[in-house]
C-alpha positions as CSV (number, residue, x, y, z in Angstrom):
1,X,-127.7,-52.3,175.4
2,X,-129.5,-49.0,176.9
3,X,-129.4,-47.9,180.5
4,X,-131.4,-45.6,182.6
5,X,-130.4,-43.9,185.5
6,X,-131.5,-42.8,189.2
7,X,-130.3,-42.0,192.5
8,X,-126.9,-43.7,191.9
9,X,-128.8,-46.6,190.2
10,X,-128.6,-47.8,187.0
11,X,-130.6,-50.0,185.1
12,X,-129.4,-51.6,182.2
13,X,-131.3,-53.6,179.6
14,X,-129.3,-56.2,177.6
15,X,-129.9,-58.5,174.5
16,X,-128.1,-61.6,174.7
17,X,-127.5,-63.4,171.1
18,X,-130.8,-65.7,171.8
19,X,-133.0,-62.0,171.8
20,X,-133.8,-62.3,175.0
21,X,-134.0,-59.0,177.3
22,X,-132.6,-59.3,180.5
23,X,-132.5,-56.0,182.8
24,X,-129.6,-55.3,185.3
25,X,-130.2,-53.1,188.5
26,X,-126.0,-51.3,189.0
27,X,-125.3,-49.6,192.5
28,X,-122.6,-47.1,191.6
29,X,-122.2,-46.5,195.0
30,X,-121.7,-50.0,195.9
31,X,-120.4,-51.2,192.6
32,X,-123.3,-53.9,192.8
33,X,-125.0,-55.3,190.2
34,X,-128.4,-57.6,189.9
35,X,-129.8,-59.3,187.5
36,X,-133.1,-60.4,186.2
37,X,-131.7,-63.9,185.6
38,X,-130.9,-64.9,188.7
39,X,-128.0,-66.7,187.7
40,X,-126.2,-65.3,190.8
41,X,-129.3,-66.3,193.8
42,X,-128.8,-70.3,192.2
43,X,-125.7,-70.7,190.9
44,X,-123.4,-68.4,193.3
45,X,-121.6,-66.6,190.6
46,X,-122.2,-63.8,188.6
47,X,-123.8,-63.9,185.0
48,X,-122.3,-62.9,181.5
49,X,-124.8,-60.0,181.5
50,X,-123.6,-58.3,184.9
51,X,-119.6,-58.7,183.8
52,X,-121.4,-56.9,181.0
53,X,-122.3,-54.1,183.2
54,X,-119.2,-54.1,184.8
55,X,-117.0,-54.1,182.5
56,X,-118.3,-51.3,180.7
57,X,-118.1,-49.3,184.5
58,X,-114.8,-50.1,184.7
59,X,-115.0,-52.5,187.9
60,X,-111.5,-54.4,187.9
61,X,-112.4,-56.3,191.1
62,X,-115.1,-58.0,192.0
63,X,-116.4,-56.8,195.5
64,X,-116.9,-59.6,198.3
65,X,-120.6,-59.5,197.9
66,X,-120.0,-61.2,194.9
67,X,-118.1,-63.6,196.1
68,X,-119.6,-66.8,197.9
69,X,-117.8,-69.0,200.9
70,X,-118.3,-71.7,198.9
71,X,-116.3,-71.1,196.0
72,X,-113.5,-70.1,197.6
73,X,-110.8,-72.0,199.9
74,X,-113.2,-71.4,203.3
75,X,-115.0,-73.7,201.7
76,X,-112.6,-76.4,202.6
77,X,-112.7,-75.8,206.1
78,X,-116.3,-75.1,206.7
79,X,-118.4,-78.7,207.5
80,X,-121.3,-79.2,204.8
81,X,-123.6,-79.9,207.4
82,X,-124.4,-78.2,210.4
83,X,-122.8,-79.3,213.8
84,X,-123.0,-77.4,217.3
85,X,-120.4,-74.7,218.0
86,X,-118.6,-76.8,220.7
87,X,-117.6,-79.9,218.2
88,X,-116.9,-77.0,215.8
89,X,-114.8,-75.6,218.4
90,X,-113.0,-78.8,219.8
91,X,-112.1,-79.3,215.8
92,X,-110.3,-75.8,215.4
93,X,-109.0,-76.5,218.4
94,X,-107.4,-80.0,217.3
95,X,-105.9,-78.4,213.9
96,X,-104.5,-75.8,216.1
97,X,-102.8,-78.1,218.3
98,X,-101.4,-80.7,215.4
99,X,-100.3,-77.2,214.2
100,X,-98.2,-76.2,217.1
101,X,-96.8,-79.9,217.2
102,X,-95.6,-79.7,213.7
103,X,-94.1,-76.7,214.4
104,X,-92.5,-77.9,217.3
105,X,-90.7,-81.0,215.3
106,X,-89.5,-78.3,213.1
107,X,-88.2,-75.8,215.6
108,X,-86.4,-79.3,217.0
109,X,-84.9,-80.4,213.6
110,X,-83.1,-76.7,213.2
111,X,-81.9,-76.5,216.6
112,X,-80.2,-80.1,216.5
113,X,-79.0,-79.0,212.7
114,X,-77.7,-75.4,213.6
115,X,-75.8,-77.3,216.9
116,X,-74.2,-80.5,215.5
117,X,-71.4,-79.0,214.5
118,X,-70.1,-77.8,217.5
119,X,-69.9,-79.8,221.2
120,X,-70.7,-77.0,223.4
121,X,-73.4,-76.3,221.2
122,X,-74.9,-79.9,221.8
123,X,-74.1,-79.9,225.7
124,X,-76.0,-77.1,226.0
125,X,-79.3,-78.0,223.9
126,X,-79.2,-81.3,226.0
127,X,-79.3,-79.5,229.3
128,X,-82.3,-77.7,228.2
129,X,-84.1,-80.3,226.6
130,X,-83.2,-82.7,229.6
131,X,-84.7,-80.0,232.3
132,X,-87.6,-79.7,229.9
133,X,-88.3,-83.6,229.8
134,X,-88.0,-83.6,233.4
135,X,-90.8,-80.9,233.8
136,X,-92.8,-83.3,231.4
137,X,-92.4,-86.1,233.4
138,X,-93.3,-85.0,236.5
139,X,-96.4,-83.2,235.0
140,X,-97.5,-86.5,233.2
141,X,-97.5,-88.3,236.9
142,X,-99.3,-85.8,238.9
143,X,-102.1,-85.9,235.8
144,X,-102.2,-89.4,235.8
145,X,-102.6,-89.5,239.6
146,X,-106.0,-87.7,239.4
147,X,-107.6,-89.1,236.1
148,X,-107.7,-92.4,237.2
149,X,-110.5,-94.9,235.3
150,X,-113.3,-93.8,238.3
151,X,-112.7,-90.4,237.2
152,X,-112.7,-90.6,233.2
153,X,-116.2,-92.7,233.9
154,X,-117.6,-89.8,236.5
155,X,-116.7,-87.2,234.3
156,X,-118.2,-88.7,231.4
157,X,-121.5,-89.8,233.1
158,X,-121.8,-86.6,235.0
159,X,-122.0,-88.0,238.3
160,X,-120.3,-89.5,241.3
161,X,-120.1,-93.4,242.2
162,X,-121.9,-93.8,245.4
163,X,-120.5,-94.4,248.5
164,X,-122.5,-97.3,249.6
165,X,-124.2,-99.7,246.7
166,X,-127.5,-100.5,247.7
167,X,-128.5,-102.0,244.0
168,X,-127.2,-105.6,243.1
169,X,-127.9,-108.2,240.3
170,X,-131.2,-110.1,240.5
171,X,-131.0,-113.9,241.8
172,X,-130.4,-116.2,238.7
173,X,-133.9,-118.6,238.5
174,X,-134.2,-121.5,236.7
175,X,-136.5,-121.9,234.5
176,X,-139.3,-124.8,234.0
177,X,-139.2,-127.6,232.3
178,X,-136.6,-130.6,232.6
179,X,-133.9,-128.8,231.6
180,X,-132.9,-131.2,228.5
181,X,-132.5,-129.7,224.8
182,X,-134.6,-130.6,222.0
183,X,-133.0,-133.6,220.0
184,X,-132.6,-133.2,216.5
185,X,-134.3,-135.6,213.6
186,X,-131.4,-136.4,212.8
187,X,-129.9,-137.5,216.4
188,X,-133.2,-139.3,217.0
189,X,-132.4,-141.5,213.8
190,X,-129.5,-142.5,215.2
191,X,-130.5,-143.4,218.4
192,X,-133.3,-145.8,216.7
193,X,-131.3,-147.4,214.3
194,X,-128.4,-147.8,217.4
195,X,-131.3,-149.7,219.5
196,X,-130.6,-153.5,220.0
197,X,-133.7,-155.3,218.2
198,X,-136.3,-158.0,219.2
199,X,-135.2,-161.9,219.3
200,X,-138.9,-163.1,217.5
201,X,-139.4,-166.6,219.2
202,X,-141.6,-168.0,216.5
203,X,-138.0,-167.5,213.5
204,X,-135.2,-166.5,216.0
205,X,-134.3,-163.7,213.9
206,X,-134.0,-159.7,214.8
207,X,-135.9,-158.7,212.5
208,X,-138.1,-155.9,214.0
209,X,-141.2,-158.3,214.5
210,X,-142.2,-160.8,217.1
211,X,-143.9,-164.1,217.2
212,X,-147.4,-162.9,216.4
213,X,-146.1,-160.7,213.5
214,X,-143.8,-163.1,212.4
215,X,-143.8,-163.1,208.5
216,X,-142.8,-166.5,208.9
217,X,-145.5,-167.5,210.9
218,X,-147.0,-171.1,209.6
């Protein structure tokens, strides 16, 4: 390995085991390092050849810049695709609520844990939870007094139901043609082979045939 230096900036030349020569740009300044690789632009880490580099300058932590979103926990919480910054925003603002509530059911379980013991304890946690549930209740019923179902639908559409309606459905019309279905082969069949037959005059049978087609015509 061989370096040359300039300004603050180093530039190292290293030979991996395979012979090839791979040159790395150092900031000493910065505590940066780049190399000719590009291991770090694709892969989002950095390469044997800049630990190399800072190893021998005696770096023991790796600065931020070296250190992509995605492979660390904020990864987690960041959506893979892109999505507009109020769903982003209602999202945060759902895990901060389910937040608060699990805190809440915490902050409850202590309190009733830390009072059970003693009466006056439990009389007094009751009064305020009461007087709190009564606050609830009546807030719950002066809400639901105002978002009624006209009111979820107007706010959702962005407009107002009219007054007067001045639009209504069309006459139903009937259409042409007789009005009867299309029988089936089938249904047909059945009709035909229902059908009472022909007495034929000439051999009295029903046979299907009359007296002029009469098989037993003399």
């Amino acid at each position: 390995m061989s370096y040359s230096e300039n300004d603050g900036r180093m530039e190292f030349t290293i030979r991996d085991i395979d012979g090839k020569t791979f040159n790395v740009m150092h900031n000493a300044n910065l505590n940066t390092s780049h190399c000719s690789c590009k291991h770090f632009e694709m892969y989002g880490w950095l390469c044997r050849h800049a630990f190399v580099v800072l190893k021998d300058m005696n770096v023991d932590v790796i600065l931020p810049a070296h250190i992509m979103s995605r492979c660390t926990k904020l990864a987690i919480s960041t959506p893979m695709f892109r999505i507009l910054d109020s769903i982003s925003e209602e999202c945060a603002q759902i895990d901060e609520r389910k937040s608060m509530v699990n805190q809440l059911w915490s902050d409850l379980h202590i309190c009733m844990g830390l009072a059970e013991k003693h009466v006056d304890h439990l009389v007094e946690f009751s009064k305020i939870i009461g007087a709190h549930k009564r606050k609830l209740v009546e807030y719950q019923e002066s809400d639901s007094s105002g978002n009624n179902r006209g009111h979820v639908f107007e706010s959702f559409l962005g407009m107002s139901a009219p007054s007067e309606v001045s639009i209504h459905l069309p006459t139903q019309s009937k259409n042409k043609g007789s009005g009867r279905r299309m029988k089936t082969n089938k249904e047909k069949s059945t009709e035909t082979s229902n059908k009472k037959r022909k007495i034929c005059k000439s051999c009295g049978e029903r046979a299907g045939h009359n007296a002029r087609t009469c098989p037993k015509k003399p």
